[in-house]
C-alpha positions in Angstrom: 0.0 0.0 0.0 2.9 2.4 0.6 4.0 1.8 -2.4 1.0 2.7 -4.0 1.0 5.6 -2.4 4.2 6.9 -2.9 4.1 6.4 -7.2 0.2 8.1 -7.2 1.5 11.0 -5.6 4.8 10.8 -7.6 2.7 11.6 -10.2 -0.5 13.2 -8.9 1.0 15.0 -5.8 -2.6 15.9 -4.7 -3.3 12.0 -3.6 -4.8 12.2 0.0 -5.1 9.2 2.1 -8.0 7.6 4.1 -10.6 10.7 3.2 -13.9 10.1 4.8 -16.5 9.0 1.7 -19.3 10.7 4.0 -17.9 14.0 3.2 -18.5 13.7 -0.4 -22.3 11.6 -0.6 -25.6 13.8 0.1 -26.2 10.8 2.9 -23.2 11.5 4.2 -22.6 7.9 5.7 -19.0 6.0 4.6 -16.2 4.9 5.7 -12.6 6.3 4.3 -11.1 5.7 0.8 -7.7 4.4 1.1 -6.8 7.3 -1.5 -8.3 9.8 -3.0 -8.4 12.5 -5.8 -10.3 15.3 -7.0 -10.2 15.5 -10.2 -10.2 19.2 -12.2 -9.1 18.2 -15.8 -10.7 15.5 -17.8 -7.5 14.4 -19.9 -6.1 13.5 -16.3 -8.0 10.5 -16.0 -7.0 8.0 -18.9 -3.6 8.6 -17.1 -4.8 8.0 -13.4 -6.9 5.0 -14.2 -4.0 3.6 -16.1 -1.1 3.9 -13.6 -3.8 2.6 -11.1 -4.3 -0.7 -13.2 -0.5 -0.8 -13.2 -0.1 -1.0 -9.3 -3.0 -3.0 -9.2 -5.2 -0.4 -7.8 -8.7 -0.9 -7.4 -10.3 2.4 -8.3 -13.8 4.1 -8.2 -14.7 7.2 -10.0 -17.6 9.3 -8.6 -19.3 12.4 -9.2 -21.4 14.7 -6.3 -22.5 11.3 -4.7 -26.4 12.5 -4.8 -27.4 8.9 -6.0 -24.8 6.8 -4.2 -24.4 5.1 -0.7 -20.9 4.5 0.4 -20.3 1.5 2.4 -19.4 1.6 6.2 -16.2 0.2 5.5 -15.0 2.9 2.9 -13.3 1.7 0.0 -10.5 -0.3 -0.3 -8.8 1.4 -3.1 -8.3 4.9 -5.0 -11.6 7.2 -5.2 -11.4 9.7 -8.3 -14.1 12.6 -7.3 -14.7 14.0 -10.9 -15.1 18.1 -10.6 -14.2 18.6 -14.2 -15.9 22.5 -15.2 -15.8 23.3 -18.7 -18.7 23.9 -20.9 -18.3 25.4 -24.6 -21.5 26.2 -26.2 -21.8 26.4 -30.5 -24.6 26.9 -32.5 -27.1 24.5 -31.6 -25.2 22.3 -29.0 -23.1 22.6 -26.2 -20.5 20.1 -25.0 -19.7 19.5 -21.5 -17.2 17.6 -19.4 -19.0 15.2 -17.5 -17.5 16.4 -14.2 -20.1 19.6 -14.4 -22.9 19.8 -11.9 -26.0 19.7 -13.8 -27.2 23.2 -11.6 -24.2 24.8 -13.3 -25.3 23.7 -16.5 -28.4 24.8 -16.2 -27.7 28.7 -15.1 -25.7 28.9 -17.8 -28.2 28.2 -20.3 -29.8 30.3 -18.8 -27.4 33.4 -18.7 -27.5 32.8 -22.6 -31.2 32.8 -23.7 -30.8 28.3 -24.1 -33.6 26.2 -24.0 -34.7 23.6 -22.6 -32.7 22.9 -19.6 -34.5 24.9 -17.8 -36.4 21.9 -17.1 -33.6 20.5 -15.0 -33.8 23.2 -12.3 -33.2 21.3 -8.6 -31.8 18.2 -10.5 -29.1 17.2 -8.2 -25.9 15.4 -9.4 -23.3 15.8 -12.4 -23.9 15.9 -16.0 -22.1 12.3 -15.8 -24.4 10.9 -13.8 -27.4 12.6 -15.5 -26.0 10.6 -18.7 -25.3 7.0 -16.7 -28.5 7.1 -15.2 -30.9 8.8 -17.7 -31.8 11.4 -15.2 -34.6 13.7 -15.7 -37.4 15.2 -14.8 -40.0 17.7 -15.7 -40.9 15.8 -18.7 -37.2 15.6 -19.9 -34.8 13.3 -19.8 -31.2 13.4 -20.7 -31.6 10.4 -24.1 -33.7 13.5 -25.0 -31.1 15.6 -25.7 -27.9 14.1 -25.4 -26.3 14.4 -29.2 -23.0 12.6 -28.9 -20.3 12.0 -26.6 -16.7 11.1 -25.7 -16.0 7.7 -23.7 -13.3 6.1 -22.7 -12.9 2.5 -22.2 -10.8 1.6 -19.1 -9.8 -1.7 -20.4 -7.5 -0.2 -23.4 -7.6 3.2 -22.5 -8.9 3.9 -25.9 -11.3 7.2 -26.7 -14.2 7.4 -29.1 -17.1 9.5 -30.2 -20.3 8.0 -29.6 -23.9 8.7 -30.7 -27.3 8.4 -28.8 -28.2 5.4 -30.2 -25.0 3.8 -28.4 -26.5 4.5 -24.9 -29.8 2.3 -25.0 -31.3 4.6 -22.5 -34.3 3.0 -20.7 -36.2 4.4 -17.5 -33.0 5.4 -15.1 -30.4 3.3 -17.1 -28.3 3.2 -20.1 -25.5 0.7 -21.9 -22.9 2.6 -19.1 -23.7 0.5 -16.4 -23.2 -2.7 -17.6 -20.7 -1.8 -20.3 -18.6 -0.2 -17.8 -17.0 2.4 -20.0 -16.7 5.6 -18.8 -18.3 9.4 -19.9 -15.4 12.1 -20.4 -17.6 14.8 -22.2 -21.2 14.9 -23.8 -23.2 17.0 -26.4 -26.3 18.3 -25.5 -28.6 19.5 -28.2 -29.5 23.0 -27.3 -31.5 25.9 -29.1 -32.0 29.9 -28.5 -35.6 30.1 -26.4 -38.5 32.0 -27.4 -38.7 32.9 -24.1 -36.8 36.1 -22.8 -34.2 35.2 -19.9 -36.4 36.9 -17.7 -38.8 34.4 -18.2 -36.4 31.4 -18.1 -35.3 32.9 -14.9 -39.0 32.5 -14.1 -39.6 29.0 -14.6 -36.2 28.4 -12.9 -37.3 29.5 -9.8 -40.6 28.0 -9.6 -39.1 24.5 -10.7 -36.8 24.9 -7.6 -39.6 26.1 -5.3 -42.1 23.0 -6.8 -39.2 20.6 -5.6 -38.6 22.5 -2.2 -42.3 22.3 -1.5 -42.8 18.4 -2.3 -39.4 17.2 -1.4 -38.1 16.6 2.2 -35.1 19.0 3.6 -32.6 16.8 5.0 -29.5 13.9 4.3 -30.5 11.7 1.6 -30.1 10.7 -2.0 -33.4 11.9 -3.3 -35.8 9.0 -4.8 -34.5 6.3 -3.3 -36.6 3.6 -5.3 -37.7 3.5 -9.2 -40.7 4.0 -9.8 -42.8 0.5 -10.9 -45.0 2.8 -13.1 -46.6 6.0 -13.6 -50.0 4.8 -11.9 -47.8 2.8 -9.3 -45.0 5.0 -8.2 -42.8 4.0 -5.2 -43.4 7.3 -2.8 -47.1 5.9 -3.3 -47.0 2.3 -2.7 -45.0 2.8 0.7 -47.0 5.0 1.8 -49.9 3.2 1.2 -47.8 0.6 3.1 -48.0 2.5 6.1 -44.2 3.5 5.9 -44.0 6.7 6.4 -42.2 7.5 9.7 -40.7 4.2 10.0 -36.8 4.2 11.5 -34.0 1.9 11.2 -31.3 3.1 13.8 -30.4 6.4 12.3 -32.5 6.4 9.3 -36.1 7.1 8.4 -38.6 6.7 6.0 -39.6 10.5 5.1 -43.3 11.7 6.6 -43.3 14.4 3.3 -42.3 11.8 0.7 -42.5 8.4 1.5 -39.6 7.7 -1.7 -37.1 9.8 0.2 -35.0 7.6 3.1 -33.4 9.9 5.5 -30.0 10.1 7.4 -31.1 11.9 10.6 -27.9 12.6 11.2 -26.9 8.9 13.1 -27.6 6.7 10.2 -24.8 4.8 8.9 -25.2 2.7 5.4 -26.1 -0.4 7.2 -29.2 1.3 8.8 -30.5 2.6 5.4 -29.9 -0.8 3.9 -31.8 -2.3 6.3 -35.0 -0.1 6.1 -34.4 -0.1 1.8 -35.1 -3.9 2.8 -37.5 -3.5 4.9 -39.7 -0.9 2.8 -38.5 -3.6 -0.4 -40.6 -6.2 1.8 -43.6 -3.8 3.0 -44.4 -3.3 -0.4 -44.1 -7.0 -1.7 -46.1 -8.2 0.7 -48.6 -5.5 0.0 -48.8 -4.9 -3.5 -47.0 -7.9 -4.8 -44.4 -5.5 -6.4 -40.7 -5.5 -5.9 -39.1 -2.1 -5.6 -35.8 -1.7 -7.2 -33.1 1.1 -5.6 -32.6 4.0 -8.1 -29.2 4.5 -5.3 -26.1 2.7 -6.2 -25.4 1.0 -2.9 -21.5 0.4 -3.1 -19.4 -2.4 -1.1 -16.1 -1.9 0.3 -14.5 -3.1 -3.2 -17.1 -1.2 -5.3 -19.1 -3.4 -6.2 -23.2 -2.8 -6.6 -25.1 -4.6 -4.0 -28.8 -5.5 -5.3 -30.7 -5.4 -2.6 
């Protein structure tokens, strides 16, 4: 492990060791990372993720952490925080590292008259994530704009150019999480608004105080469970389950939305996992339907635990 150490930070002198994963997850539960990195330019990482093959180095790359529970134990390996900035906007498009927070993106559509991402107002997480997990929400979702993008696959370290078609986005998925090749950039189609900016200022702030009034305050990861269907969604069948208020040691099932699980400030990641399989079992028993985590609930080696 020393060893490791001492040729990351031979090469990426900002390496810290054994950085609490709470401190960078909106649950804020997790153990430490052995290492860790923030990450600030994109053409970085092919190089990181290449010398940490070499040594052997299991390695997780994350973005905000607004859809991911770290496990208790931390992660046995090197953590890559992506918090890569730049946006250029053309004509019709603008092309973004996949690092940018998606709230970033948005006001600066704004500041420049672009539609529609106004939509996205209150959409936590990067534009990464937004593409790995077909985010969306006020009727959009990112397979309905995404263009093209730049991935890189781990495995050879080669780059390429993708289209949309290359994603096969479903409801909260895409080809990224089982292909295991990672976003660097993406394209976003993007158009001048008919509206003024005073009036995409407008809908900006009403999107943001729509989510204020119907989502809980407090440590979480936002809708914890897809949604079955759009007559059957989760906040609905667990309330209807008679959820709502229900604790596991630190964590609680929301009393505003019964989709939101809560750190009250105690939980750690085994108390949310427990009442994730409690609600899970509520709602089978109930409605004969089995709720699948939107979350990415992460083991000490990174893995995805299916709950």
């Amino acid at each position: 492990m020393k060893k490791s150490f001492t040729e990351l930070e031979k090469r990426f002198q900002n390496i810290i060791k054994n950085e609490p994963l709470k401190n960078h997850c909106t649950f804020q539960v997790g153990g430490k990372a052995d290492y860790f990195y923030i990450l600030k330019d994109i053409k970085e990482l092919p190089k990181l993720i290449k010398l940490a093959k070499s040594l052997r180095l299991p390695y997780l790359l994350i973005g905000r952490g607004s859809n991911l529970l770290f496990s208790d134990k931390g992660f046995r390996g090197l953590v890559i925080k992506n918090e890569t900035s730049e946006i250029k906007f053309y004509k019709n498009s603008a092309t973004i590292d996949s690092g940018v927070i998606v709230s970033k993106l948005v006001n600066e559509c704004m500041k420049n008259g672009l539609s529609p991402l106004e939509k996205w107002a209150g959409l936590p997480g990067t534009v990464g994530a937004a593409v790995y997990g077909n985010a969306g929400c006020n009727g959009l979702e990112t397979k309905d704009i995404l263009y093209s993008a730049k991935i890189l696959n781990p495995k050879t370290g080669k780059i390429r150019d993708v289209k949309n078609k290359y994603f096969q986005f479903k409801y909260r998925s895409s080809k990224l999480k089982k292909s295991h090749k990672i976003l660097l950039s993406a394209t976003f189609s993007v158009k001048k608004s008919k509206l003024s900016k005073e009036e995409i200022s407008e809908i900006v702030k009403k999107s943001h105080q729509s989510r204020l009034e119907k989502q809980p305050l407090g440590l979480s990861s936002g809708s914890f469970f897809k949604n079955p269907s759009l007559k059957n969604p989760a906040g609905m069948l667990i309330d209807k389950s008679g959820l709502k208020g229900k604790k596991t040691g630190g964590a609680i099932v929301s009393e505003k939305h019964a989709n939101f699980l809560l750190n009250t400030g105690k939980a750690t990641a085994k108390d949310i996992i427990s009442l994730a399989r409690l609600v899970q079992r509520e709602v089978k028993k109930r409605f004969k339907v089995t709720l699948t985590p939107e979350v990415q609930i992460l083991s000490d080696k990174g893995k995805i635990i299916t709950l």
